[in-house]
N, C-alpha and C positions, 0 to 999 in steps of 0.2 A: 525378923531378918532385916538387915542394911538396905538402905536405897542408895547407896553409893557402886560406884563401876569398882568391880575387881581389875585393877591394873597389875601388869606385870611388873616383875622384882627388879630390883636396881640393876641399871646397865643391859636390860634386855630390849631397852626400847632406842632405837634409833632413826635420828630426826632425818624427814626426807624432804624436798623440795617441791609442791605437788607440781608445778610447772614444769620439774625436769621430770618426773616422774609420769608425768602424761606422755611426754614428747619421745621417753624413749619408749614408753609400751604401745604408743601407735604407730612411731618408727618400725617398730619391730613388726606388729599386724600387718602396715601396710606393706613391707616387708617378705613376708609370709604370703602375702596375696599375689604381688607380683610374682614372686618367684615361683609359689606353688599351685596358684591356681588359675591366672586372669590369660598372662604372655606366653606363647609357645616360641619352642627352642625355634633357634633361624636352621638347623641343624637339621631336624628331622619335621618341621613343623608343627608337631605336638604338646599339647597341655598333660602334664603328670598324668590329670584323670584318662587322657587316651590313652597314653604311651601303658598305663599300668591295668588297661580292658584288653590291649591286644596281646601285651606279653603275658597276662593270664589265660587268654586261650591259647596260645600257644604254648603255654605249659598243662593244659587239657588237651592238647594236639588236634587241636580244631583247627588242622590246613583245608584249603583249597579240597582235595581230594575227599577229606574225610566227612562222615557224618555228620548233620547237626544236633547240636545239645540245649538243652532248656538254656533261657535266658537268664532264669531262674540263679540253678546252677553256678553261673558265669558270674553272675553282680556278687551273691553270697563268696566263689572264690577272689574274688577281686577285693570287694571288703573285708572279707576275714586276714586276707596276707600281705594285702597293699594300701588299702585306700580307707583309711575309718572314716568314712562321710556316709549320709544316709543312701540308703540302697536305691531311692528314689531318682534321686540326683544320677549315681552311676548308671540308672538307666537310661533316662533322659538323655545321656551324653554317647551309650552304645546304641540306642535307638536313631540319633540322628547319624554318625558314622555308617549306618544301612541305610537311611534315605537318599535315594536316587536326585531326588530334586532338589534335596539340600547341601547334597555333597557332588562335586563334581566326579569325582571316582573313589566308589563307597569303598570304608577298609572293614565293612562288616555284610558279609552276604546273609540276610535275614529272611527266614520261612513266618509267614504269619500275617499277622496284618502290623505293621509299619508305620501307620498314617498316613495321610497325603498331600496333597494339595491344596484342601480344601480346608486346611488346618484340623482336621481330626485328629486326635491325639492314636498314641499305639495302644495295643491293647493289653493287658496285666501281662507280667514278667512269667507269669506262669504259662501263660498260652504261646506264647511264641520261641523261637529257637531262632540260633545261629551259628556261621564260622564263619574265620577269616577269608578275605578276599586275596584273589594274587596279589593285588596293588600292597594289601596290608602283608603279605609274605615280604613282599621285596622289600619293606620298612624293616623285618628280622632279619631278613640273611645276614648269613653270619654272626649272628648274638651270642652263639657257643664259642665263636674261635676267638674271644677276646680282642673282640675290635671295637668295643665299649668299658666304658667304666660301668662297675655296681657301688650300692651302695647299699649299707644295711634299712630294714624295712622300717617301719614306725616302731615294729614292738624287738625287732634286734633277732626275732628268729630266722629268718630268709636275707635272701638280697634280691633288689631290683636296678634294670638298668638305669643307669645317669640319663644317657640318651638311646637312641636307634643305632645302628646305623645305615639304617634310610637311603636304598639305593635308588630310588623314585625320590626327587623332588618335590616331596609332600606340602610344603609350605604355600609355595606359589600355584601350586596345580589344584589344591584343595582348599586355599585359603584359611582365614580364621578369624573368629571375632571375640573380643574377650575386654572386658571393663575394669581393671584394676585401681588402686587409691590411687587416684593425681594423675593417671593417666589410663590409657586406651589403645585398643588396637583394630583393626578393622583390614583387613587384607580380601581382596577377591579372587576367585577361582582362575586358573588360566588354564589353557591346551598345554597337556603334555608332549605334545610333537616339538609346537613352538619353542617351549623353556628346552628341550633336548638340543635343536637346532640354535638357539641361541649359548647355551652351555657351549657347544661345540666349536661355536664361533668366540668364545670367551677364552677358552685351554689355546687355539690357535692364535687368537690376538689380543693377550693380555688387558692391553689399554684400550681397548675398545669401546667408543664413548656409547651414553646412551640412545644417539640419534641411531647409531650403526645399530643397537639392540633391540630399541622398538621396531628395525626393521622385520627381526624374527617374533619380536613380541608386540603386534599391535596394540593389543589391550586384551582384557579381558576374557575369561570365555564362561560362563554361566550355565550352570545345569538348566536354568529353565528356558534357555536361549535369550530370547527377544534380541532387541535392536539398539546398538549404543551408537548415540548422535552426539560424543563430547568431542569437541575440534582436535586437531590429531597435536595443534600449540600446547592443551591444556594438557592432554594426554602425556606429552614428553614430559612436561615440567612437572608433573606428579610422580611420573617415575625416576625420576633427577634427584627431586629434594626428600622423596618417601611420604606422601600429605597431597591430596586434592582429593578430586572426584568422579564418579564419572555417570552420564546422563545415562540412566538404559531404559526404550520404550516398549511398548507390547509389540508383539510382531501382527501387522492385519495385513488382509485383502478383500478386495472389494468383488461382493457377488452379484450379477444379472439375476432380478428374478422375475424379468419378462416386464410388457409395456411401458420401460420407460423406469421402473423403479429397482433399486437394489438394497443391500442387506449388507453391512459391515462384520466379517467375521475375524473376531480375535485367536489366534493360533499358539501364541506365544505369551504370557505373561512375566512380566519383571521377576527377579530374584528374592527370595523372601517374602514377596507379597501373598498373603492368601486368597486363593480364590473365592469362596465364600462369602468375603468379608467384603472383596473388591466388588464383586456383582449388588451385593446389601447395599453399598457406599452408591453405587450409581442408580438402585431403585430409590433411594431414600433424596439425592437430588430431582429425579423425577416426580417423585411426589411433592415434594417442595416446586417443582417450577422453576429450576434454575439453570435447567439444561432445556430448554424450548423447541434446539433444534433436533433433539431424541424421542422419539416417539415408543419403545419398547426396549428391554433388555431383557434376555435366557439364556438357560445354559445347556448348549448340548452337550456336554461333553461325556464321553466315557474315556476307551484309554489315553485317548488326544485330547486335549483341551480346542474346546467349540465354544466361545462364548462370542450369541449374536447382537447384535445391536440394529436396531430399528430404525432408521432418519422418521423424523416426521413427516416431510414431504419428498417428492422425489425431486422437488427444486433446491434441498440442501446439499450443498456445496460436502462433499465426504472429507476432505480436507479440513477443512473450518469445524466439523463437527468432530472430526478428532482431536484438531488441536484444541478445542474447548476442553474436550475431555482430559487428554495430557496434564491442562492445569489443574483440573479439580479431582480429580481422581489416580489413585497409584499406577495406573496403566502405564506413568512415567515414574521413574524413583529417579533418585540419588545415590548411588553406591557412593562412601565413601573412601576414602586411603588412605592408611595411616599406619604405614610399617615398622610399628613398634614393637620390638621383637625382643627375646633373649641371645643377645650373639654369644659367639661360643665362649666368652669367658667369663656368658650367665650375668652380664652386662647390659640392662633395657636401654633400648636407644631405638631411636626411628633409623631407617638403613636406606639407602636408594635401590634401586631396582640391583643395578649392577654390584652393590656390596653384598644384597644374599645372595644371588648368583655367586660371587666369589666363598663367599663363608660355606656354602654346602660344598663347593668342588674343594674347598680345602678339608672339611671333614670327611669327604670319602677318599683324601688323599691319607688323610689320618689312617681310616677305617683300612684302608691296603695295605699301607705299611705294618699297622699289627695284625692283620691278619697273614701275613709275609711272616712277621714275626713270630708267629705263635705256631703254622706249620712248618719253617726252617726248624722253633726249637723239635716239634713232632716227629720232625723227618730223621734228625741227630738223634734223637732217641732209639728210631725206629734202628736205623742204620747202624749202633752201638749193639743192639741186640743182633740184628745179622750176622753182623763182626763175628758175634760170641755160638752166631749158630754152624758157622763156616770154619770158626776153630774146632768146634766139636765135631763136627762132620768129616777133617782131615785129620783128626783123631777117634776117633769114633769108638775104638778097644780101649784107648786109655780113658777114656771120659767114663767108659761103665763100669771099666774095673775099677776106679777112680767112687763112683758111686756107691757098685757093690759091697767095697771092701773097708772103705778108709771108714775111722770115727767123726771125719770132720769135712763130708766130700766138698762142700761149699768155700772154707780156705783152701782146701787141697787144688782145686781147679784153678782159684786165684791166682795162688802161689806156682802152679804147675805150669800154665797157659797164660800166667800175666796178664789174667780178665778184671775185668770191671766186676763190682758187686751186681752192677744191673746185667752182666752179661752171665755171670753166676747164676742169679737168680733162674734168667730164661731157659739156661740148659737144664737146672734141674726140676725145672716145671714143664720139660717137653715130655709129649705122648710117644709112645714107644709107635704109635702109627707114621709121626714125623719123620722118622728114622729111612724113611725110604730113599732111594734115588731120586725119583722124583722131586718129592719134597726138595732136596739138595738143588734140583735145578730150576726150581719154583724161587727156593731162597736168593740164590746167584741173579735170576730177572729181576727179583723185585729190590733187590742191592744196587744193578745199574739205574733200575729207572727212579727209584729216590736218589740216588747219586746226583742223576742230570737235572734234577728237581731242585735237590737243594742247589746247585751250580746257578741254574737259571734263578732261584730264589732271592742269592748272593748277587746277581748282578742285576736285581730290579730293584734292589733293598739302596743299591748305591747309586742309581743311575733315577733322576729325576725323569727325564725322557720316557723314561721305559713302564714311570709310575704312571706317565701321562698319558701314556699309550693305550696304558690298560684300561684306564677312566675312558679313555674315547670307544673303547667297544664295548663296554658296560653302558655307554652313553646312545650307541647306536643300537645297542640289540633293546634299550629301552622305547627308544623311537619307533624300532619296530612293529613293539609287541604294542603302543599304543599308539599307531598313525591315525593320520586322517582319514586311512582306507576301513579302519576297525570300524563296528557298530558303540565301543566306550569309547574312542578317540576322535570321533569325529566331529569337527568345530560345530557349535550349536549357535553361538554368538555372533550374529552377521553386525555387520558395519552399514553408518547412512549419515546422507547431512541433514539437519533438520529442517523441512521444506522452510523457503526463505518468503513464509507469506506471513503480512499484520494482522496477527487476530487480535480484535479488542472482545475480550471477553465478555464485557458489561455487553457491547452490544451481538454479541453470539447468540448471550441469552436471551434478548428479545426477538419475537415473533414479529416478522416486517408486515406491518400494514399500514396501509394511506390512509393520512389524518389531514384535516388541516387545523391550523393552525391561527386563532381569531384572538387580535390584542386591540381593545377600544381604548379611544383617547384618554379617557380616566382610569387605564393604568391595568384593565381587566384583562386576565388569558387562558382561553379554554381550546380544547383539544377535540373534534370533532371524529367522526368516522368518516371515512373517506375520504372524496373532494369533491367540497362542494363548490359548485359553480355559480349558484344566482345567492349573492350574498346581499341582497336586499330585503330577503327573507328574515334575516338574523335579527336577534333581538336581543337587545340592550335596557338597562339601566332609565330611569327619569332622567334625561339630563347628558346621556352619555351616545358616542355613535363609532361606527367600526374607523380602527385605525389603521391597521394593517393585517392582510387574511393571505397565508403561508400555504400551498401542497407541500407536503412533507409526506415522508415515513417516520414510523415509530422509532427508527432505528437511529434518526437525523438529528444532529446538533444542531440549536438555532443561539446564536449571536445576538446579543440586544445593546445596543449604543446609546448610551444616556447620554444628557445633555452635559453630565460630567468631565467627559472625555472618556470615562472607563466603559470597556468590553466585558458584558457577563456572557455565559456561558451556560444554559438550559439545554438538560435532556428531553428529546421531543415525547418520551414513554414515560416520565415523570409528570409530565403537564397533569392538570386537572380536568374530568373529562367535559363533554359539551353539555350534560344537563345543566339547566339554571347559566348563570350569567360569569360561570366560571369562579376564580379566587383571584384576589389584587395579586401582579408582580413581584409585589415588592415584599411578598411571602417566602419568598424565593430565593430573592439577592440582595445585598444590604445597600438600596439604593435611600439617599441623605432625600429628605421631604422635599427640599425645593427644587428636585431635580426631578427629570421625566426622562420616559424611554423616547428616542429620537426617529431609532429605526432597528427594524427587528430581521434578520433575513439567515437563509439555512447557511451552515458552515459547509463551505468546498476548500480541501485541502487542496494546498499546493497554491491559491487564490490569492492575487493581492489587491490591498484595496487602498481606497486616497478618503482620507479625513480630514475633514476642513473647520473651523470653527467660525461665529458671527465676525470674527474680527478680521476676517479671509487670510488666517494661518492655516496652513496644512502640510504635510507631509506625504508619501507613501507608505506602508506598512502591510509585512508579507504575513497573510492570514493564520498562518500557522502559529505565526508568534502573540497572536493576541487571544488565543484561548485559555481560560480559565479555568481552575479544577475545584474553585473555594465559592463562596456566595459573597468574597470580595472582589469580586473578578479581577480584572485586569489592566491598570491606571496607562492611556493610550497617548491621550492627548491633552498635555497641559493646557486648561485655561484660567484666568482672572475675570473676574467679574468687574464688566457687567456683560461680557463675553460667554458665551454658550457653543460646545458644541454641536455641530448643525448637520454635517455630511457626514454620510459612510459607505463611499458606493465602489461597486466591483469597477477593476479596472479591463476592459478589454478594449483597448484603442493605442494610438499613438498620439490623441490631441485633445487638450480642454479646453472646453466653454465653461466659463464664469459669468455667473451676473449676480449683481447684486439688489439690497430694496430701492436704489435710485436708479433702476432699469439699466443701466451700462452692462453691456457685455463683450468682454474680451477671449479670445481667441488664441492660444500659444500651443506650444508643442511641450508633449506630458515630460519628454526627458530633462525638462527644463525645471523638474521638482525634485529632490533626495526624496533617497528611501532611509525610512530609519524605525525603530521599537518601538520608542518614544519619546516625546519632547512638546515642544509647542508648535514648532516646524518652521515654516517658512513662508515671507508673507506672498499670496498667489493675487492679492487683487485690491487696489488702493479707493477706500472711498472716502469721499469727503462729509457725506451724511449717509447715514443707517450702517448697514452692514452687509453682508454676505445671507446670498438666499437661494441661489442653488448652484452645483455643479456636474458637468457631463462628461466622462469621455468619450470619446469615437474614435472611428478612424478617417486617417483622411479620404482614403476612396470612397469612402459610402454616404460620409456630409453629415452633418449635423440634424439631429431628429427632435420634434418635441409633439405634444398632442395638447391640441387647445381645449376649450372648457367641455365642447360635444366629444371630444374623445378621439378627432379624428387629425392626421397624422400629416405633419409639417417637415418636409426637408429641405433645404439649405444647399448646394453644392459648393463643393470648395473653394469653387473662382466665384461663386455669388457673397462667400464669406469673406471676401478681401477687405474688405471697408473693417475689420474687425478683426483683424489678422493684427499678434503685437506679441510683445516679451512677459514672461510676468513680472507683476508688481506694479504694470500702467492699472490705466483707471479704467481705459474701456471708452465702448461709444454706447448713445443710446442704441436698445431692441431693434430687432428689425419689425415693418409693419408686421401686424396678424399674430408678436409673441404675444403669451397668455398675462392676464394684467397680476394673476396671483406671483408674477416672477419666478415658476415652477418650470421643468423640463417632461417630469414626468416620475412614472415610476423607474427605476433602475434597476431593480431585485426582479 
């Protein structure tokens, strides 16, 4: 046998381009997807796969009233006449249409078990049943009276509807989410009273912007309630352009459970989130330690949702411990918006609030008109056959003899009485019971009152107004049937601002306790338990002895001022603890070898402080602005060498002292220095030999303060400080007797 490919005979084969040949058969797919299975109509708001679960039960007449039927049943006729996809899938899709908490008003009333919550799946197609809901009736009314197009089925034997027509605003009441090629959809549930009152207020004033709409439609309305805190700015402008989002949090409240302590209970959970999964997510940070201020999580819940939450102490703030949670846990989502839809000319595009709005009320204006149309034609037919029953009735002898007798009574009548073949027809298909008087005035009522029928039918057919009229009390008896006052229509979805407090998370999760805080001159820093007071105890290195010793909390940012000019920024729960002699610094923060920490001291927001260098440059500089987030910290104050900087001290006064190493000390007023980021600054104090050795602020009513080598405490009054009193940038006078000879004022931190 040949190892050669049997190729086809001359001219059978024709050459393709595979580049174009990709592009149009994934053109086409994605094509296919969009249209048929990802985007629902703006119309009736359904995907093929609903629109073709619900018109198959109702072609099993599975209404409201009637019995339920296997689920079973339902998917087999579904897929056998509409839908060749696997049966799995089609159930998936009528089981969530029954879900209560997935659907805002289910279009499938389901016997059986369902799923829930807790994300359990339903259970086999075989054990459960179902039928149509009223909401999903009111998506058929009228399916018979040709107020939709059909279309033939996948296999050509049946027809199915194009769309609904949907006299419940399915789209926006029920929402929908669906992922198609290259694009998406994502739409949220709303109150059907709202969309009713806002419709209403749309047919009355056409142009009605979307500020006037969100008045009837705030946002949202979620089967599983909770709490949407998105600003009511972001809120319009997602409903404007068709695209945003919107914040929804669990709904809680907080319980007493006697001496001082209480118990967070969650009542409401986000949309789509599972319960199961959300309570797993917040043991599994508990067991990690990353929620410190949670002491326990359970679930009570049965038909209510009860999930309790613990604080750890009764001193955690319940606030602070929710909004820790917010962050890391679904208890807050993201819904987002993305009204990407098929408008009615089966055209995908994102819509604004106010264009579905307009697109549905113009297709039930559709759906009236043919249905208008298709009972006038009903009514004309109806009323040709009366005609033909009213001539036979005032003829009544001739029409039987006429029957009786002729070879041909069906022309005879025609030709006789000048009938219609359809009115032919009817008389020689009447029962001799017909024949009564009665009947005759049975006929004559029911001649006037299609008469006024079709009259009134002809003058809504022409009269725009009158079409509108109708929509408004199809529009009202909707509102009705699902108000605020119903147990399905009542808003679930409450409104809130998101409390306006700074949680820093990093520090939520840390447990507060007093440490201090011990840095020796060679650069060492460890972190003690509590606060310690006799720090003579402490022990150091060969060679090494304490430099500066901090009360802090765990909780506390501490600042370190290098002789660089740069500001790092250390977490006080990051330190190394106090066994042994601690770790170097400079583990820490990328401080250059020939540089040292200056001064270490806890960060106070909102604090401003004055930095001064050996060359008595300084500035002022608002605390906030020189914190760090990197282990390069933060470049403050420029200097050159052989320049160092030396100061970094809280300002709380109106006046500074300067002195420097050749003992002169000047006196000026602090307004007399800028405030600035950073720079080199401005010079505060002129010497002719050494430099700059320390700085104080005060104020002036309380005098200038220092403590000499015994530790005890030197003040100064204002009128004793005259001799010393000057602008900056002088040189100063020498010390007063009694300053300390190290030219130090003291501690300042």
């Amino acid at each position: 046998m040949s190892d050669k490919p049997i190729l086809p005979g001359p001219g059978s084969v024709e050459p393709i381009n595979l580049k174009d040949a990709l592009e149009e058969r994934y053109l086409a797919y994605a094509l296919s997807t969009i249209m048929h299975r990802a985007l629902p109509d703006v119309r009736d708001g359904l995907k093929p796969v609903h629109r073709r679960i619900l018109y198959a039960m109702r072609e099993l007449k599975l209404d409201p009233a009637a019995g339920y039927k296997k689920c079973a049943k339902i998917i087999g006729e579904v897929m056998g006449n509409f839908h060749p996809h696997g049966d799995q899938a089609i159930y998936d899709a009528l089981v969530r249409l029954a879900q209560g908490f997935a659907v805002r008003y289910p279009l499938v009333d389901g016997q059986g078990n369902f799923g829930n919550v807790d994300g359990d799946n339903a259970a086999a197609m075989r054990y459960t049943e179902s039928r149509l809901t009223d909401v999903a009736q009111a998506l058929l009314e009228g399916i018979d009276e040709d107020t939709v197009a059909f279309r033939a089925t996948y296999d050509g034997t049946s027809n199915e509807p194009v769309v609904l027509p949907a006299a419940f605003p399915n789209l926006l009441a029920n929402g929908s989410v669906g992922i198609a090629v290259g694009m998406a959809t994502n739409i949220p549930p709303h109150n059907a009273e709202e969309l009713c009152n806002a419709l209403l207020h749309l047919i009355k004033y056409p142009g009605a912007t979307i500020d006037k709409l969100i008045e009837f439609i705030p946002g949202p309305d979620f089967p599983t309630g909770g709490v949407l805190v998105e600003p009511r700015d972001q809120i319009r402008e997602a409903y404007k352009t068709g695209r945003g989002g919107f914040r929804l949090r669990a709904k809680w409240e907080q319980e007493d459970t006697g001496r001082g302590t209480y118990q967070i209970v969650v009542t409401e959970i986000p949309y789509q989130v599972q319960k199961a999964k959300l309570i797993e997510r917040i043991a599994e940070l508990l067991h990690e330690k990353k929620v410190s201020l949670l002491g326990d999580v359970r679930d009570e819940s049965a038909e209510e949702i009860r999930v309790v939450l613990e604080p750890k102490s009764r001193s955690v703030d319940p606030l602070v411990l929710m909004e820790s949670l917010f962050r890391l846990t679904d208890l807050e989502v993201r819904f987002g918006l993305n009204m990407n839809v098929l408008s009615a000319e089966q055209i995908p595009n994102v819509l604004s609030l106010r264009d579905v709005l307009r697109q549905w009320l113009e297709h039930r204006i559709e759906v009236l008109v043919r249905r208008s149309e298709w009972r006038l034609t009903k009514i004309e037919h109806r009323l040709e056959v009366l005609d033909g029953y009213l001539i036979a009735y005032l003829n009544l002898d001739e029409v039987i003899r006429i029957v009786r007798f002729e070879d041909d009574p069906k022309q005879k009548l025609i030709k006789r009485f000048k009938l219609t073949e359809v009115q032919a027809d009817a008389i020689l298909n009447l029962r001799l019971k017909s024949l009564s008087k009665l009947e005759e005035i049975a006929i004559k009522a029911e001649h006037d009152r299609l008469s006024k029928e079709r009259r009134n039918l002809k003058k809504l057919l022409k009269s725009d107004d009158l079409q509108w009229e109708c929509i408004v009390e199809e529009l009202r008896a909707t509102r009705e049937r699902y108000s605020n006052k119903t147990e399905l229509g009542a808003r679930r979805t409450s409104y809130a601002e998101a409390p306006e407090i700074e949680v820093d998370l990093d520090q939520a999760m840390i447990e507060k306790e007093p440490i201090t805080i011990v840095l020796s001159e060679k650069g060492w820093i460890r972190a003690m338990k509590g606060h310690v007071d006799d720090t003579s105890r402490l022990e150091f290195k060969q060679g090494d002895a304490l430099k500066r010793a901090l009360h802090v909390s765990t909780t506390d940012k501490l600042l370190a001022f290098a002789t660089n000019g740069r500001i790092f920024t250390l977490e006080a729960s990051q330190l190394p603890g106090g066994r042994g002699h601690g770790e170097p610094v400079r583990l820490m923060i990328d401080l250059e070898e020939n540089h040292d920490v200056a001064e270490l001291f806890t960060y106070e927001p909102g604090r401003k402080l004055l930095v001064a260098s050996t060359g008595g440059y300084g500035f002022i500089v608002p605390e906030d602005e020189v914190v760090a987030s990197t282990r390069k910290g933060r470049q403050v104050l420029n200097v050159s060498e052989p320049d160092e900087a030396k100061v970094c001290i809280p300002i709380d006064g109106d006046q500074v002292a300067i002195i420097g190493e050749n003992r002169k000390l000047l006196v000026f007023a602090l307004d007399q220095i800028n405030e600035m980021s950073r720079g080199k600054g401005m010079i505060l104090q002129r010497f002719k030999g050494g430099g700059l050795s320390d700085v104080r602020v005060f104020k002036k009513a309380d005098g200038l303060t220092w403590l000499d080598p015994a530790e005890r405490t030197f003040t100064l009054t204002w009128r004793e400080l005259r001799d010393w009193l000057g602008v900056r940038a002088q040189a100063g006078r020498l010390a007063p007797k009694g300053f300390p000879r190290s030219n130090k004022f003291g501690p300042s931190f």
